[in-house]
Each structure stands twice: as C-alpha cells, then as structure tokens.
N, C-alpha and C positions, 0 to 999 in steps of 0.2 A: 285862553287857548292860544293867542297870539301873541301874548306874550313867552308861552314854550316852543312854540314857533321862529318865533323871534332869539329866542336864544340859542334854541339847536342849531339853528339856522347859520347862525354870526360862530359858532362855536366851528361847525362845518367847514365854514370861509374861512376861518381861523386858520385849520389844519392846513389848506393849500397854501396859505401866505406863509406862516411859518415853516411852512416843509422850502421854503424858497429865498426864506431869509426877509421876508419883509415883515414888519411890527405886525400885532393883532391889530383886529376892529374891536369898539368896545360896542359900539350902538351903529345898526344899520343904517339907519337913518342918517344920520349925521358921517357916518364915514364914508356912506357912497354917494352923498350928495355932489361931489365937487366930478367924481368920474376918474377919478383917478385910480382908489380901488377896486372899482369893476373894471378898469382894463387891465390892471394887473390880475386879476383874477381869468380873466377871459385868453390873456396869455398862458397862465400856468394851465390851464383849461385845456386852450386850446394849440401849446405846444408850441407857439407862433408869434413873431412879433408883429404888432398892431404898426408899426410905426410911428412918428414923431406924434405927441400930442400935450399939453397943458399939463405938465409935473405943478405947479402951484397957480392955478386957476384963483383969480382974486373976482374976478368980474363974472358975470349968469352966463353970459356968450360964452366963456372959454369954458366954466362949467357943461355948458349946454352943449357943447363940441365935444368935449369927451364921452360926455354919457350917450350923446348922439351915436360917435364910433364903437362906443363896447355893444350897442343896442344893435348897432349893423351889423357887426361882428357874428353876434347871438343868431340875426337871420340869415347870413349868409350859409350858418353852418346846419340851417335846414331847420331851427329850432322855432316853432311858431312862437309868438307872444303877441296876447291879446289885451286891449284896452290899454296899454301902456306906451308914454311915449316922454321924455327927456325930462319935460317939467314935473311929471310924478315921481322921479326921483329927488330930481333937485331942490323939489319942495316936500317931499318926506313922506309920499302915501306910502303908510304902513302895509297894508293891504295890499297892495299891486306891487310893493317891492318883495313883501312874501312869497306871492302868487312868481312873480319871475326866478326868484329863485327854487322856489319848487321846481319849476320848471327845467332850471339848470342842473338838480339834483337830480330829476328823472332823468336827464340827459346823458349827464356825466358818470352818473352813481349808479342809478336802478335800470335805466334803460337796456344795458349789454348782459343782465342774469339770465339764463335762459335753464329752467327744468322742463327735461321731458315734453317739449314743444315750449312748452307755455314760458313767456317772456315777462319781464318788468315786474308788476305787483303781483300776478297772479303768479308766476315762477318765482318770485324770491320765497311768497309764502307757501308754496309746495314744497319747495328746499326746507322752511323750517319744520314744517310736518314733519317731513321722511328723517330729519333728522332729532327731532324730540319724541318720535310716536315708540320708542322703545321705553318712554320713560311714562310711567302710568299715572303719575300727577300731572302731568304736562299735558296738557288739550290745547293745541294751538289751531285758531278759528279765524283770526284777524289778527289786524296789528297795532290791537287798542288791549281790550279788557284781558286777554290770553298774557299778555306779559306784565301784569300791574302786580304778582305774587314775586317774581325774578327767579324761578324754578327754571320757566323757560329760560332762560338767557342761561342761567347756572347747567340747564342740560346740553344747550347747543356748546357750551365751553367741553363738557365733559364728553361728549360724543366726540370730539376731535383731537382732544387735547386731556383724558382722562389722570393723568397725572397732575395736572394743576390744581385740580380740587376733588375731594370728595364726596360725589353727590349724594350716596348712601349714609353718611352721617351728619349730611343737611337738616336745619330743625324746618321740616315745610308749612312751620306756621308763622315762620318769623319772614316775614314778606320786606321788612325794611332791611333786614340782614343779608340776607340772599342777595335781593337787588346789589346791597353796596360791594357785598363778594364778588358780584358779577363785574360791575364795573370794576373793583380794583384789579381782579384779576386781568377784565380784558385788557385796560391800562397798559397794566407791566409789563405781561407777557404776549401778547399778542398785537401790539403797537396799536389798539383801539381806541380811539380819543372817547370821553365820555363826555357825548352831545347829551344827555338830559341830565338830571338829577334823582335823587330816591324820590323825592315826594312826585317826582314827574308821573310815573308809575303806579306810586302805590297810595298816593294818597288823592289820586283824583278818581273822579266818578267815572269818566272815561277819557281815556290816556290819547293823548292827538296822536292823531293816527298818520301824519306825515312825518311827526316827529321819532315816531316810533320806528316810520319805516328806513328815514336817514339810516340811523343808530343800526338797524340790524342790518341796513345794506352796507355798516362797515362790516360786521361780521363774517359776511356772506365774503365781499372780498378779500380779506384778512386770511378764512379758512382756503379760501380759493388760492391766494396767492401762495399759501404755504401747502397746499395738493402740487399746483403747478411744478413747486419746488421737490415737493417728494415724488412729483411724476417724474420730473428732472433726474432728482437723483435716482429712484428707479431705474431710467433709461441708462441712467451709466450705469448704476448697477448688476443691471441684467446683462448689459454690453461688456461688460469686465466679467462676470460670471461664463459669460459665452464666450469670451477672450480666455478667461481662467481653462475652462470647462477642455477648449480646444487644443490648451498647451497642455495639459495635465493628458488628453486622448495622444498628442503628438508622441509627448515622452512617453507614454504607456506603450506607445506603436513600434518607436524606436527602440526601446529597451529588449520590450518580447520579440521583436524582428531580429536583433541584434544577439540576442538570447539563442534563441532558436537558429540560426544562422551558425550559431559558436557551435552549437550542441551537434548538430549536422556535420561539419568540420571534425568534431572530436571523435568521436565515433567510426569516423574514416579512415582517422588517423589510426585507431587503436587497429582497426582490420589492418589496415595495412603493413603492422608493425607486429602483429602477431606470426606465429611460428606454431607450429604441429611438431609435438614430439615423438612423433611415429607410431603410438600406441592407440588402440583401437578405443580404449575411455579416455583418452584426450581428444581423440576425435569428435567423440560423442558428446562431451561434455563441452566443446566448443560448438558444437551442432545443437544443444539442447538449450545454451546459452543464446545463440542465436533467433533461434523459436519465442525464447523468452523473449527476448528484446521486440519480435515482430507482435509479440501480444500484448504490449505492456508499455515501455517507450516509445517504439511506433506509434502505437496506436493514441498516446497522448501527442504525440509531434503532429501528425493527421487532426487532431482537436486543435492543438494551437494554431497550426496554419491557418483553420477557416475561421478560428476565431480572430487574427491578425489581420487577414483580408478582411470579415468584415467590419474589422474595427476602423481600418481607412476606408472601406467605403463609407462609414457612419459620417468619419473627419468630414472627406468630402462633400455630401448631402449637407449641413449642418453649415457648413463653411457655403454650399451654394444657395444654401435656402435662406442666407442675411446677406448676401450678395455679396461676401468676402473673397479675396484671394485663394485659389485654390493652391490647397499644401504639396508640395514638392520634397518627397522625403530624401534623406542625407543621399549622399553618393553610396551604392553598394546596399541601401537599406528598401531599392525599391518593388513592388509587387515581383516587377520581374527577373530581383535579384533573388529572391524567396523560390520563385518556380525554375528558376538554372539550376539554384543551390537544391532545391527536393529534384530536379532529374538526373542530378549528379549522384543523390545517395540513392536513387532506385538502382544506377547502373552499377554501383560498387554492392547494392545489396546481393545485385544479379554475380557480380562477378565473388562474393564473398559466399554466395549458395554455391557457386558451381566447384570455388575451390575446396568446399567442406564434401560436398559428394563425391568429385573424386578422389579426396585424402584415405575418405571410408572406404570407397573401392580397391585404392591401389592395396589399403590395409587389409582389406579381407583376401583379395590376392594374392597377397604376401603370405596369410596365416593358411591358405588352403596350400601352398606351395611349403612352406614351411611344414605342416603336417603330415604333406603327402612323400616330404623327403625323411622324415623322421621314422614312417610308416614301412616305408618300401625299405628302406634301408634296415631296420628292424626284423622285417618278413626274409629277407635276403641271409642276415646273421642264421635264424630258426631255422633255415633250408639248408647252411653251411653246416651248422650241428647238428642237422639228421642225416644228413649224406657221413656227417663223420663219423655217426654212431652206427650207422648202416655195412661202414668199414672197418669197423673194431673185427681184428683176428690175432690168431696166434696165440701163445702159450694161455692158459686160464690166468694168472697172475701179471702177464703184459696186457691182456685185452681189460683185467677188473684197473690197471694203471689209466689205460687210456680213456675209460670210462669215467674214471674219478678226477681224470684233468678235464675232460668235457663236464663235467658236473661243475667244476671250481667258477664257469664262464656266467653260470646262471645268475648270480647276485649283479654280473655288469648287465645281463639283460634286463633284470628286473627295473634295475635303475634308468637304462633306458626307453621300459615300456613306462615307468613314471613320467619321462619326458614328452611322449606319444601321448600320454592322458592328458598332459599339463596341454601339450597343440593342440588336441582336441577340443577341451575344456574353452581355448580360447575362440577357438572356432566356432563353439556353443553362444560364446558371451556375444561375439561376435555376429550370430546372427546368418552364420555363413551353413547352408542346410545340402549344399550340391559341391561336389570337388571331382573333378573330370582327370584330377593330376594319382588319384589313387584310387584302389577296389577296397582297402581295408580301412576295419574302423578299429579303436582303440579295445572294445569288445572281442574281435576279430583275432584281432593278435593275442590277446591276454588268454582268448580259448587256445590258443596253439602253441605259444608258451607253457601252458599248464600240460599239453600232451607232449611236447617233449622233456619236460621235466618227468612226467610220468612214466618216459618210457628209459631215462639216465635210470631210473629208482628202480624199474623190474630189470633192466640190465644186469644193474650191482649184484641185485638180488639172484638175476639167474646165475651171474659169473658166482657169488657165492656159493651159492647152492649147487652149482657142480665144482668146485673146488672143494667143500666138504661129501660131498659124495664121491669125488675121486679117490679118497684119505678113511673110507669107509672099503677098508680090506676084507673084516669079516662077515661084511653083507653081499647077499649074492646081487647081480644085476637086478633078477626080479625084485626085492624086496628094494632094491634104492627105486626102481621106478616108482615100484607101489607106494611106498613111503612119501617120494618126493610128490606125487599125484594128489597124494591123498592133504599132505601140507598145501600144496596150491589150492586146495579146493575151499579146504577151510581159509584159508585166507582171504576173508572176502574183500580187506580194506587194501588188499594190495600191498601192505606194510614191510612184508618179508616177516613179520610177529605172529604170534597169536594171541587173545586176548585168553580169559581162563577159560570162559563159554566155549571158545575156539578151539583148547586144548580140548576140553573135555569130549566135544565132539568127535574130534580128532581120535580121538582113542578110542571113541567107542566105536567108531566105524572098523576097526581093527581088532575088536572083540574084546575088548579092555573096558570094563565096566566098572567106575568106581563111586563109593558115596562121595556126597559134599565134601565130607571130613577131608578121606582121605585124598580128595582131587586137591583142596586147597591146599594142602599140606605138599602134594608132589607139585603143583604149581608156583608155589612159595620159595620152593626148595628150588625149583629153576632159575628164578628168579633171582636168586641170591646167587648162582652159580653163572650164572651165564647174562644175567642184566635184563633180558626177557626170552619169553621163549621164540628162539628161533629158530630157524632152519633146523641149522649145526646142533641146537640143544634139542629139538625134539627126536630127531634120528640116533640121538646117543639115549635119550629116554628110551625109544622104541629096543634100542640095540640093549639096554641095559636092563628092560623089562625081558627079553627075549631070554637074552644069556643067564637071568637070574631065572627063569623058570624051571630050576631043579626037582629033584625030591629031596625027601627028607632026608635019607640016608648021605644022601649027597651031600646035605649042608651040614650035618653031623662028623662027617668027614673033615669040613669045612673048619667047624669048630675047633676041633678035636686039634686039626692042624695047628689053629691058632694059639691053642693053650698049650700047645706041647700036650698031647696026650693026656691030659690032665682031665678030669672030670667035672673040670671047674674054668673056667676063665678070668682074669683081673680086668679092670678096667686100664692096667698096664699092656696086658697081653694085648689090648685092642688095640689101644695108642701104636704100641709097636708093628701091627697090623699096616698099621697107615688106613683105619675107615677114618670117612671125613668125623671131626667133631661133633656134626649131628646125629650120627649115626651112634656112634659112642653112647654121647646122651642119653639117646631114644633107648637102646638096647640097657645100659647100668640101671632105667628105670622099670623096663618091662621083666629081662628075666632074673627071678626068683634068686636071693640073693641069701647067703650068713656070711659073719664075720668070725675070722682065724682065731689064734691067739693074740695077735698084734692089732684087730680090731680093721683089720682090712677085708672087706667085701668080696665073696670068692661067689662068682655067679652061675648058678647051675644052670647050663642050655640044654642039658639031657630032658628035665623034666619041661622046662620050656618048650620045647620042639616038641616034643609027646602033647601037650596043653595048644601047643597051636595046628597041631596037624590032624589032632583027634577027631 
C-alpha cells in the first residue's frame, strides 16, 4: 500500500516541479532528503519565495536547514504536521514523509472542493455521486473498491466531456480496459497526469484510498477548471447576446420609428397635394378613401406606435436592469419626435375632414342651385307658351300657322326637361333631399309639359275641325254642331282619330247601324282615303251617307244617266263616271252581268236594283 502511496505521491510532486520547469523526483526518499525539493515544491505551492537557502547542501546542517525552512514554511501557512521533524526526512522515514505529504495534498488539492456544504473528502465524494448516479453500473461509496472496475472514472469522463468516449459501447466487464481508457483519455484530453496505474485499481483487493482520492481530486479540478472556463465564456456569452440582443432592439426601434415617421410625412404630403374636381363622386370618393384610410392605415399606425414605444421602453429596462448605459435614440427619432410627428397628422386629419365636408356642401349647393335654375327657368318657357297659345286669333288658317309654330318649340323643351331630370338625378346621387331655391320637381314639370303639349294637340285639332267645317257648305249649322259633338265624344283618346270601335259608335249614335262586314269595309275604305278616320273624313262619311240616301227610282235615274240611256252599263260607262276604282270593282262583281258580241260585259242594274230593293 505504500508503496502506491509512494508512487502517486512522487507522481503528484512531479506534476508541480514539471509544470515549473524543474527535473522529476524518482524516489521520495532520497530526493527530499537534502531540502531542496520541498522548498521548491512549497514555493510552487505556495506562490512565494522562501529566500536564500542550500541549492547543494553536501553536509546534514545545511540539509537540516533547508528541510527545517520548507517545514516552517508548511506551519506558517496554518498546515498542522504531526510527529515530524527535519531528521525524518533526512534520514528517509517512509511513513511520516507520506503522512506529510498527504497532508500537503489535502491542503493544496482536496482541501478548497466544497459540494453542497460539505468540504474535502466528504464533498469531493458527493461530487462524484451526483456525477456518476445517472449511470446504473456506477455505485460510487468510497474512494477505494467503487473505482477498481474504471466505469466510474470512464463515467465521470463522459458526464462532462461526452464526446471523448463512448460509454454506452463500453465492455463493463473488461475492468483493465476501461480503467486504461480512463487514464488515456484523461491524459490527452483533459491535462490529467495518471498518478496510479491499472493494476493500482483493479488488481488490488482494496485500492488505497488516499491514492485514489489524489487522482480524482485531479478530476474534480480539471472539470472545475474547465466549468470556470465555460462559466467565463458563458458570461461573455450572455453579455454579447444582451449586447446583440440590444442592438438588433435598437435598429428594430430606429428602423420602425423611422418607418413610421416617413409614412406619417407621406400621407400629408398626398393631402396636401390633392385637388377636388368639383364633382360630387369625386368628393365622395376622396371622402370614402378617407374613412378607409382611418380604418385600416390608421389603425395599424396606432398599433405601431404603441408597439414602438413599448419597444424602447423594453431597451430601457433591459439596458437598466445590467446596469448599462441608457440608449439615447438618433436626433429626430425620439419618443417625443414620434408624438410631435402623430399631433401633426391628427391636425391635418382635422383639417383634411373639414376640407372634404365642405367640398360636399359647397357641391350639393351648387347642384340644388343648379337644378333649381334649370327648373324655374323651364316652368318660365311652359307659362310663355300657354300665355301664347291663350293668344292664338285671327283667320282659322293664321291661328292653325301660329299653333303649329308653337308646336315646332316642344322637342327643345323636351330636351330641356332631359337636362332638369339629369339635375335632379344628380341631386338624388347626391344625397341632397331639401332645395329652398325651387317649388318644382322634375315630376312637376314633366306633368305640365305633357298638358301643354295636350292642349297645342286639341288646338290643331279644334283649328282643323272648324276649318273643315267652315268648307262644309251643304250641311246646315245644326247638323256640323251635331256631327262635330258627336266626333268629340267618341273621341275618347283626344287624337282628333277615331279607332274602328270609335267609328262604329259614332254612327250608330246617328241611327246608322251596320254589320261587322260592312263597318270594316266602310272603315278600310276611310282609311285608304284619308289615312285615318278623321274629323274632315268622318263629316264627309256622314255627308256622303246623307246625300246618298235616295230611292230607287232615283238611283235608276242615276244609272240610266250613266250608260246613256241604255239598259245596260260597261265597266267603261263607270270609269268614265269618275266612281273611285273600288267602287267600279265592287259594282262589275255584284250586278248581273252578259257578254255582247265582242265578249264584253254589259251589266244589267235594272234587274240589280229590283234584287236589292225587293
């Protein structure tokens, strides 16, 4: 046992000489008998120079002076050491120079580990618990038989440092493999000197247990120093992440401040640079543009802003809460260039409302004034042409002249009460429901246009109608009133016409009673004569039914005239007659007809007139 003692030991003291430039020890014994390597050791130790003392001590006095000063040394720095004193080194007890260097191992090495209260042995070895207790082969209990397999040692590697080895394809029964992995690895990569050997562990019955605990008290500091170092770097880490973190919030602040600030500006600009084309949907449509913008833009500008302030308030906090300088944003980019800049676009919103309402007012103004001159001015013309139809006189054929030039004016009213619907129309779109500038509406006029149009039409018709009644010689007064009475009455559409139902009427109010046949036929025959039955053509029906209501004898007479005396008539005799060609017709088919010698139709009306009068 003191012989692994001995070697960990000298292996240990190696590490500090070497880490300083002086040779190894091979044997304790023998290399610190003179004192010269315990004061070098107690310098590297204890960071300090001892002062002058015996570099090559040949005599026991200068030996005994040196080991004397590294021993005083040892007590001054609070380290007790017990049963030793200058000649047990100088003369080589094995035993008490272990014992002292243990002692300087718990001092130097194990003494400052401290877990969870618990300091030295009991904290180093809670430290390898909490750090092997994830691994279910690993039972660590002490610091002898728990590490004599090398799983443990192989675990504490892999807890810390998982990419140096694989512990999951560890063989955990090969106990001299493990251990030797353990060491090489901690070797290389972890600057771990290896103070024991494989057999030290695995091939003893129980593993010295100061030897052991050197060895993992390099571990413990090894891992330590390289936490320190990832706490280090952490610390800049997180310090540069929150240095990151603050300039990435700064430029986010400035960009959307600067953003928003522009967007504000533009938007002002365009008010301010727009123009009204005097139309009531460009009003509206720069008025509904508007609305859109306060529901939609707005209303995102109002999110950005609070999102902006509180995004420097965040800077702020963040910046106060690691004690850093507080951020001072650009010239023009500050809170309170944000709240100048939004009371500047409430007042132009105010002044770009006020100027769209009264663009709509002046515009509706305008259209009710516009309407109300189109209006009057309209109603004014309709009062000028019934005052002049009112004054129609003089001969029947100067007043039907004067009538027919007031007639010629209607197509420019028409067109002008088009223009009166069109103001109107716009007055509607417009929204505009009250006009103080007129009494008439487009309605209004268009009923009183239609009655003086109505009353140019029974004008004509009366100037007609007594101009052919004037030219009606052989009817007496009474029979033109009666006639012309009885034509107005059936006239119900006003036309100065009459339809055939109308004729028909017409005549049978007058005792003239005829079938369908023969109405159609005298109506037809009007029709073709005169283009419809009017006025002038039904007073000549009347006159011409009148005058033909002969006797027989009469119309025998008639004939008789017509053919020369003859007993027969031609369809020449007729012609020469002058009756209309329907008549002709009608008659070569009704009476009873032979042919001469020459094969020409000689038509007997004797016996016809006997066959119609019978």
């Amino acid at each position: 046992m003191d012989s692994t003692q001995e070697r960990t030991f000298c292996k240990w003291l190696n590490t500090k000489l070497e880490a300083n430039g002086y040779p190894p020890m091979h044997s304790l014994v023998q290399d610190l008998s003179d004192g010269v390597r315990l004061i070098q050791l107690m310098e590297i130790m204890g960071d300090t120079s001892l002062g002058r003392y015996n570099k090559n001590p040949r005599m026991r006095v200068q030996k005994a002076e040196n080991v004397n000063k590294a021993l005083e040394f040892i007590r001054q720095r609070g380290i007790k050491l017990t049963n030793i004193g200058p000649e047990d080194i100088i003369d080589g007890n094995l035993k008490l120079i272990l014992g002292m260097i243990w002692t300087l191992v718990l001092r130097f090495t194990i003494a400052d580990i401290s877990e969870e209260g618990l300091s030295a042995k009991e904290g180093l070895l809670l430290w390898a618990q909490r750090k092997t207790a994830p691994y279910k082969e690993v039972d660590v209990q002490d610091f002898s038989i728990s590490w004599s397999d090398g799983l443990a040692l192989c675990a504490l590697i892999h807890c810390h440092r998982p990419e140096l080895l694989d512990y999951d394809k560890l063989d955990k029964s090969d106990r001299h493999g493990n251990t030797r992995l353990a060491f090489q690895v901690a070797a290389d990569h972890l600057d771990v000197p290896q103070l024991l050997e494989v057999e030290d562990l695995c091939d003893s019955m129980r593993p010295d247990e100061r030897s052991v605990m050197t060895y993992i008290a390099s571990y413990f500091h090894a891992f330590s120093t390289m936490d320190q170092a990832e706490t280090v770097s952490r610390r800049v880490e997180k310090f540069a992440e929150l240095m990151q973190s603050v300039w990435m919030s700064k430029n986010d602040y400035e960009r959307r401040a600067r953003a928003l600030l522009h967007a504000l500006s533009e938007v002002q600009k365009t008010w301010s640079t727009s123009r009204f084309t005097g139309s009531y949907t460009d009003a509206k449509e720069q008025s509904a543009t508007f609305t859109t913008y306060k529901h939609t833009t707005k209303r995102t500008w109002v999110i950005e802003r609070q999102d902006v302030t509180t995004l420097l308030g965040n800077i702020q906090t963040k910046l106060r809460t690691y004690g850093l300088r507080e951020y001072i944003p650009p010239l023009g980019l500050a809170l309170s260039d944000l709240d100048d800049a939004w009371n500047d676009l409430l007042q132009s919103e105010a002044k770009r409302s006020r100027l769209i309402n009264a663009q709509i007012r002046q515009i509706k103004e305008s259209l009710r004034k516009e309407f109300a001159d189109l209006a009057n001015d309209f109603s004014q013309h309709l009062h000028t042409i019934s005052l002049e139809l009112s004054g129609v006189a003089g001969p029947l054929e100067t007043q039907q002249d004067q009538v027919k030039e007031i007639q010629t004016r209607l197509p420019t009213l028409s067109e002008a009460l088009t223009r009166v619907a069109k103001a109107e129309q716009d007055c509607v779109e417009a929204n505009v429901e009250e006009n103080d500038y007129t009494v008439f509406t487009c309605q209004d006029l268009e009923f009183e246009l239609g009655l003086v149009a109505q009353s140019l039409t029974k004008k004509i018709s009366f100037i007609d109608n007594q101009i052919v009644s004037r030219n009606m010689t052989n009817l007496t007064p009474a029979q033109l009133e009666q006639f012309e009475s009885t034509f107005r009455y059936f006239d119900r559409d006003e036309t100065n016409t009459l339809s055939l139902t109308e004729t028909s009427a017409a005549l049978a109010s007058q005792g003239l009673v005829y079938s369908d046949e023969d109405m159609t036929y005298i109506y037809d025959q009007l029709l073709q004569d005169y283009g419809a039955v009017t006025f002038e053509a039904f007073i000549n029906l009347l006159v011409d039914i009148t005058e033909d209501q002969t006797s027989p004898e009469q119309l025998r007479e008639s004939f008789r005239g017509i053919a020369g005396d003859k007993p027969f008539v031609t369809e020449l005799d007729l012609r020469l007659a002058q009756l209309p060609v329907s008549a002709v017709d009608y008659l070569s088919q009704v009476i009873p007809s032979t042919n001469n010698e020459v094969g020409e139709p000689e038509y007997d009306y004797e016996t016809w007139l006997q066959d119609v009068f019978a």
